[in-house]
C-alpha positions in Angstrom: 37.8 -24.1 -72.7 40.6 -26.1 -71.8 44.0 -25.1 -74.2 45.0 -28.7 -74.9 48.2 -27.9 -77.1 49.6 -26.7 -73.5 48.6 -29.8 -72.1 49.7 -32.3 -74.6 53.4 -33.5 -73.9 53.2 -32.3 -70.2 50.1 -33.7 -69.0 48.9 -37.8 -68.6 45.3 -37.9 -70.1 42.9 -40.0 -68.8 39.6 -40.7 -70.8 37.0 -42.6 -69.4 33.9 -43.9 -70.9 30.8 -44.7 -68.1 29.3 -47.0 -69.9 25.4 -46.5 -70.2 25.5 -44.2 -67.5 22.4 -41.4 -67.8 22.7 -38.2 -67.1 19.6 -37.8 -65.4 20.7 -40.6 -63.1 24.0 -38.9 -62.4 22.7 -35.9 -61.8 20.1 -36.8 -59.6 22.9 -38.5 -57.4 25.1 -35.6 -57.5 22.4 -33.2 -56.2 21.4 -35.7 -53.4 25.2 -35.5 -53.1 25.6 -39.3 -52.9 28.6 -39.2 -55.0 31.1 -38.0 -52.4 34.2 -38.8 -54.3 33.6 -37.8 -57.4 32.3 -34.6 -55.7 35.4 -33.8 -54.6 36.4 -32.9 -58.8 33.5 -31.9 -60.7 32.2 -28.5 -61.0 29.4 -27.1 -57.9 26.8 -27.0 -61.0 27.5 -31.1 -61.3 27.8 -33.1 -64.4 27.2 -31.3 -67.9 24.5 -32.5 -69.9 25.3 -33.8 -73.5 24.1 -35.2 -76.3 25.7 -39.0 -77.2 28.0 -39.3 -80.5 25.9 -42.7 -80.8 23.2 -44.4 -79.4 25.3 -47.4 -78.3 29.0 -48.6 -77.3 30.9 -49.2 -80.9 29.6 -46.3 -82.5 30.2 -44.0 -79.6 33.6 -45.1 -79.0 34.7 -44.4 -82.8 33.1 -40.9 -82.8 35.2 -40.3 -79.1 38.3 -42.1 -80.4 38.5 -39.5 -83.2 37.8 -36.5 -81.1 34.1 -36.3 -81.1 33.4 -36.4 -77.4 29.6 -36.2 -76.6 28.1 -32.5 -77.5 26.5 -29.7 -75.6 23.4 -29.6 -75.8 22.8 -25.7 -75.8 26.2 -25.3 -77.9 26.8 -28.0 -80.4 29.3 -26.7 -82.4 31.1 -25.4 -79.7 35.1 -25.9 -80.3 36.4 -29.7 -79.5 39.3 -30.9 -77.2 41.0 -33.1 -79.7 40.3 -33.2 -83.5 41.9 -35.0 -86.2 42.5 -32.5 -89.0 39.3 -32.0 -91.5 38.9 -29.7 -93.9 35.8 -27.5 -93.3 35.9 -27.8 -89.2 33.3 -25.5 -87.6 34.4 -27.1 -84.1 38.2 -26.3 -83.9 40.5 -23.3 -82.7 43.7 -22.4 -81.7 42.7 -24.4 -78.3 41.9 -27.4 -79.7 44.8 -30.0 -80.3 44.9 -31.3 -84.4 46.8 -34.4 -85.6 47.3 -36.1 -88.8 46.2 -39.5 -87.6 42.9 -40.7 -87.5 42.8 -40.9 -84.1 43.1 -39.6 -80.4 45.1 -42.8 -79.7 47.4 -42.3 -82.4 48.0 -38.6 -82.4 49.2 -38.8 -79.3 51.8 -41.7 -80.1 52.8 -39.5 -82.5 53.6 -37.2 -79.2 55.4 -39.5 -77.4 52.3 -40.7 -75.4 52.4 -44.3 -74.2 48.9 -45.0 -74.7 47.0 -48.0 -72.8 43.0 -49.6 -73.0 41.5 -50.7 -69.7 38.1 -52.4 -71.6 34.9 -53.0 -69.9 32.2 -54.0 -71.9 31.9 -56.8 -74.3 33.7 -54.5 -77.4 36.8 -54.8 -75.3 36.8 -58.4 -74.6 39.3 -59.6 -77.1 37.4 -62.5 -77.9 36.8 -61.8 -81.2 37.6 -59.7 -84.6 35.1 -57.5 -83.5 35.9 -57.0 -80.0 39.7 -56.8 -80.6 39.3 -53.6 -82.7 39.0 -50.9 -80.1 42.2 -52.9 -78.0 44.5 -52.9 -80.9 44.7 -49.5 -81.2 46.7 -48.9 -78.1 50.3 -49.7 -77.0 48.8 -52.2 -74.5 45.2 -53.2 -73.5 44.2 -55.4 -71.0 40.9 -57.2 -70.4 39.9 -60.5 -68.0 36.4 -61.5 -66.7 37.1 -59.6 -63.2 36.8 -56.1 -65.2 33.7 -57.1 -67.1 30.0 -56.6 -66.8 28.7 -59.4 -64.9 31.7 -58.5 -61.9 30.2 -57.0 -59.0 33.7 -55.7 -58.2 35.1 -54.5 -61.8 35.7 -50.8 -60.6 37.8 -51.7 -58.3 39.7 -53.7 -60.6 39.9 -51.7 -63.5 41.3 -48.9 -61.1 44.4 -51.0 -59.5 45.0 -52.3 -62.7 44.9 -48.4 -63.8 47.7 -47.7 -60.5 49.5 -50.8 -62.0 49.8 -48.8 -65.5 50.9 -45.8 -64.6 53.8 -47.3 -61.4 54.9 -48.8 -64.7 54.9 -45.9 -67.0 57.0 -43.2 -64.0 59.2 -41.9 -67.0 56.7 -41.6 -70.0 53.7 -39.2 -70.6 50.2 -42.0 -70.3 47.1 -41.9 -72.3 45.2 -43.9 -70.3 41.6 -45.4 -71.4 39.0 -46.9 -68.8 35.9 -48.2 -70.6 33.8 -48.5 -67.0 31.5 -51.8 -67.3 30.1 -51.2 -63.4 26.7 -49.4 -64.9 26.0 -51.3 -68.0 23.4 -53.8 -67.4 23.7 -56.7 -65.5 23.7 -54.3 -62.5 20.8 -55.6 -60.3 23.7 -57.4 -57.9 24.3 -53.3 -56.6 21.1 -53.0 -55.0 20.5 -55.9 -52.1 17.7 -57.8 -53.0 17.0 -57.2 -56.3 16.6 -59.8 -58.8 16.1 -57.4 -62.3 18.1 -54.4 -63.5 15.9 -51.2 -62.6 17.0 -46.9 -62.9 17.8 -47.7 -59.3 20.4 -50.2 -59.7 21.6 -48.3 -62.5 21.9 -46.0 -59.7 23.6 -48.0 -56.9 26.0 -48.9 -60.1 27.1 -45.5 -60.1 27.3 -45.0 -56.5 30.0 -48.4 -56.7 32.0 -46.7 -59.2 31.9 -43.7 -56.8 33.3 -45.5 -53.2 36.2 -46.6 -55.8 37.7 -43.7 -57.3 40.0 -42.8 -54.8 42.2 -45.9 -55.8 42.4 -44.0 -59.7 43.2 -40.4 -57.9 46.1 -41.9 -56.3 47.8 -43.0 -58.9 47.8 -39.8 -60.3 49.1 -38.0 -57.3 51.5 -35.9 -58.3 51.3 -36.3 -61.9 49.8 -33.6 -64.3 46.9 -34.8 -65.6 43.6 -33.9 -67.9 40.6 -36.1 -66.8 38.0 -36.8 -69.5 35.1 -38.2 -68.1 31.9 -38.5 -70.0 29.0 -41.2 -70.8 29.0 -43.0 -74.3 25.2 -43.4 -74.5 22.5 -43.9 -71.8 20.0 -46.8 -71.6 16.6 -47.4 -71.2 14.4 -48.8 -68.8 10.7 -49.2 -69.5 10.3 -45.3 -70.3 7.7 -44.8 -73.4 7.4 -48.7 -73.5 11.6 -48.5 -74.8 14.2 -50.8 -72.8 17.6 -51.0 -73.4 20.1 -48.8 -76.2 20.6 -48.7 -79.6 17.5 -46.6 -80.0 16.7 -43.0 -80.4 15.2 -42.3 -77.1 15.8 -39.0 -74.4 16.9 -40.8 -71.9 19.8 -42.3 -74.3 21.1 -39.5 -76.4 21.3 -37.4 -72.8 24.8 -37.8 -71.3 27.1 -36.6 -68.6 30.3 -34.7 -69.2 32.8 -33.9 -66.8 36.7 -32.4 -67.1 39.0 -31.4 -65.1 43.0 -30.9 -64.4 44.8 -32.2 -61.5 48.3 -31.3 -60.0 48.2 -28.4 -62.6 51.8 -27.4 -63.5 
């Protein structure tokens, strides 16, 4: 496990949320080793399989917010990253970073952190109460139709608005957000031809986000930094007559979960 009080204060974090993304999707692409970029960081076993916080985008993004990142399956109360302080934790230890606040965001303010949302998916929109409450808890957030669901190029966006952030932020430690919208459905427009979202253009999604995550790697060159990727919830598509999220279903709950440390002091 990762020692995050040696990495808080001298290491950007970067925690991105794939929205929808499956894990048996992910890993599938990994093994047929059509995710060269993202290749290049995680483990030689692949993604890590986990079990959702919540079965769609709001309630995920709360648990994760507050330190509850999607759980191993074989280990569940194995210790956590980040945690907000709670009396009666099983899933802290002298690794894991505490705060007072009640949140990631916040607890690392409290550090010094410049903390900033690139939003994705409709919660992130800022176009109503309800979509402004994820956005308001950062220093600065930023979302536009280009980074939303129904972009075909939103990746690439999200991630030069993401080099934009950190030229901006040379002098100050960055907790950096990136809700990806590339996977979440509409995604048919990834696969040529296809007129209805399908498990393969959930796929071809991923494969997009993929052939743009160079542009987010160079921004970080030369910067410390504690990548935090991991899926919020996955989504259904016809299996056991279920389509969609919000629902208690396998092929929801299962999630991938990836971290690693680049430029390591």
């Amino acid at each position: 496990m990762i020692n995050t009080n040696k990495i808080v204060g001298d290491y950007d974090i970067v925690l991105i949320t794939l929205d929808t993304l499956r894990y048996d999707v992910s890993q599938q692409l990994f093994k047929e080793k059509r995710l060269p970029q993202l290749q290049k960081y995680l483990p030689e076993s692949g993604w890590e399989k986990r079990h959702a916080p919540g079965s769609f985008t709001y309630a995920s993004h709360h648990a994760i917010f507050s330190g509850f990142f999607p759980t191993p399956i074989d280990q569940p109360k194995q210790e956590r990253l980040f945690a907000t302080q709670f009396a009666g934790s099983e899933t802290t230890n002298t690794n894991t970073f505490t705060f007072e606040q009640a949140t990631i965001i916040d607890g690392l303010k409290a550090k010094g952190y410049h903390t900033a949302c690139i939003g994705g998916v409709g919660f992130f929109n800022k176009r109503t109460s309800l979509s402004n409450v994820f956005p308001s808890m950062f220093d600065e957030s930023h979302w536009e139709d280009c980074l939303g669901v129904t972009s075909p190029f939103s990746t690439k966006y999200q991630f030069q608005k993401a080099e934009e952030i950190v030229q901006q932020n040379q002098q100050n430690r960055l907790f950096l957000f990136i809700n990806i919208s590339a996977i979440h459905q509409p995604n048919y427009f990834y696969q040529q031809g296809a007129k209805v979202d399908s498990i393969t253009t959930h796929a071809k999604a991923l494969e997009y986000v993929d052939s743009q995550w160079e542009i987010l790697m160079n921004a970080f060159k030369g910067r410390p930094t504690l990548f935090l990727l991991m899926g919020d919830h996955g989504t259904a598509y016809g299996e056991d007559g279920f389509n969609g999220h919000r629902l208690a279903h396998e092929v929801v709950w299962n999630v991938p979960y990836a971290e690693f440390l680049m430029n390591e002091k």
